[in-house]
C-alpha atoms as one frame of an Amber mdcrd trajectory, in Angstrom:
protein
 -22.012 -22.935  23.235 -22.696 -19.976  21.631 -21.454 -19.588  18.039 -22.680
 -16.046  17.734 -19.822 -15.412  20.896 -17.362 -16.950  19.159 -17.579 -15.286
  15.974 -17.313 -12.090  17.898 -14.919 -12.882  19.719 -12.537 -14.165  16.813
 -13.978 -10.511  15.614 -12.777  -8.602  17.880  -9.371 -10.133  18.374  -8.370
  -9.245  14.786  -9.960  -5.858  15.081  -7.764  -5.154  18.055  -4.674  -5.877
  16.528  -5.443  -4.190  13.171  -6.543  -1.079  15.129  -3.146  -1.389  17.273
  -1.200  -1.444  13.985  -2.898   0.766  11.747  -1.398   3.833  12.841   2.547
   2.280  11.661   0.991   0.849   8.541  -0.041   4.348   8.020   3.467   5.889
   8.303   4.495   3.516   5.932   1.733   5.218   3.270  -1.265   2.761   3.535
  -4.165   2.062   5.325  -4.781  -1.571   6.437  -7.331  -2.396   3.545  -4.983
  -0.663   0.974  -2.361  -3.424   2.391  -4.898  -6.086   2.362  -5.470  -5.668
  -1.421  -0.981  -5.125  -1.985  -0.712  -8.108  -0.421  -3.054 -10.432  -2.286
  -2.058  -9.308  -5.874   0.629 -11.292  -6.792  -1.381 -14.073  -6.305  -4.613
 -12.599  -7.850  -3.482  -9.893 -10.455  -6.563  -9.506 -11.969  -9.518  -6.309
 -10.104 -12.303  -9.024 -10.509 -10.212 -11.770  -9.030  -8.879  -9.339  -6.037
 -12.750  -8.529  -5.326 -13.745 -12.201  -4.914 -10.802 -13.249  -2.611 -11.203
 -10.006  -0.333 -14.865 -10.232  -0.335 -15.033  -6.284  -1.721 -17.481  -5.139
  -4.021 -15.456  -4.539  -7.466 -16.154  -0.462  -7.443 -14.263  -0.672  -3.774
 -11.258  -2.618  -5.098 -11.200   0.147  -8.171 -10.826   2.521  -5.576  -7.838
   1.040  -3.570  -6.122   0.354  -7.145  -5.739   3.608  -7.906  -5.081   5.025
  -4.437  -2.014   2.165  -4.442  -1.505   3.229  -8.481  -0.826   6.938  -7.303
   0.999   5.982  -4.267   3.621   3.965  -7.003   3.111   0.654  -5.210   1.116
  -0.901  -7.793   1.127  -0.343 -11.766  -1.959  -1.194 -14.223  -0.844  -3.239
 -17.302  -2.552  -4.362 -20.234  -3.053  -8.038 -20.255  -1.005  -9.716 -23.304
  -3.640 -12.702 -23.162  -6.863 -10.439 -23.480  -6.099  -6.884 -24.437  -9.372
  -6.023 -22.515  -7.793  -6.390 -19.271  -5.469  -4.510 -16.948  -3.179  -7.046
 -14.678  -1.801  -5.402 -11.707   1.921  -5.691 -10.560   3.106  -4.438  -7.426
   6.488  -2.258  -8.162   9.602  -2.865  -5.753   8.552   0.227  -3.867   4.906
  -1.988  -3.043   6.465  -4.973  -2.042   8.825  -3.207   0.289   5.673  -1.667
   2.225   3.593  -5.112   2.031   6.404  -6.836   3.489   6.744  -4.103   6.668
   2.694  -4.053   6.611   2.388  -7.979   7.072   5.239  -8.079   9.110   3.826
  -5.469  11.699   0.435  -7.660  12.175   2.317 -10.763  12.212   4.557  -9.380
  15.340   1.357  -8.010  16.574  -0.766 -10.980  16.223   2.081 -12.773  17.563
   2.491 -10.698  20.634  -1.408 -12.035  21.350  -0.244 -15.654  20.359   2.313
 -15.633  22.870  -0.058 -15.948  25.585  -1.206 -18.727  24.564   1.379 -22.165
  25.264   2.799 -24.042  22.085   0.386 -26.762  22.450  -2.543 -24.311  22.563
  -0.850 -22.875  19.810  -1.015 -25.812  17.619  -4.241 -26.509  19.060  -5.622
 -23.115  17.966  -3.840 -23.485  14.134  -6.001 -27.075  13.966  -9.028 -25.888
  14.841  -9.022 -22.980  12.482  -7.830 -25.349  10.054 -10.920 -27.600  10.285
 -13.459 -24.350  10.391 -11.012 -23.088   6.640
């Protein structure tokens, strides 16, 4: 067995269905990182926080922030707790896209699931479980 393979493989499948979706996540005003980070702030509302769980250097999440700020799919608040730092919120007109964004690479990745049979399925979901 080659782990090296496998990685790429598991690579490449996720590269291929972000690259088949990207250009609809574009018409809906975002590019597929600029979703990424939509979609993970309501759980982590904090830049600092975002950066960790995406695995982007902060200056990179800055970046996206603003582009998404501009875009009105995400606003910058000051934080009540510590009036040193902005908490993002993603405005109606953010959660709208995020939902069409995730909902295009779930069809998509789900398109590529389909060939596989519900026990392979569920045999796939456990083993990425274990490797999580």
């Amino acid at each position: 067995m080659d782990p090296a393979k496998i990685w790429s493989l598991n690579y490449n499948l996720l590269m291929s269905v972000i690259s088949g979706v990207s250009p609809d996540i574009a018409e809906l005003g975002l590019d597929t990182k600029e979703l990424f980070v939509l979609a993970q702030v309501e759980e982590h509302p904090y830049p600092a926080e975002l950066a960790a769980t995406l695995s982007m250097p902060k200056p990179t999440v800055t970046v996206y922030v603003k582009r998404l700020e501009a875009a009105g799919f995400l606003r910058r608040e000051i934080d009540a707790a510590d009036l040193r730092r902005h908490r993002l919120q993603v405005t109606p007109s953010g959660r709208k896209v995020t939902a069409r964004g995730l909902a295009l690479l779930s069809d998509a990745f789900g398109a590529r699931l389909g060939r596989l049979s519900a026990a392979e399925q569920a045999e796939l979901r456990s083993l990425l479980e274990k490797l999580s």
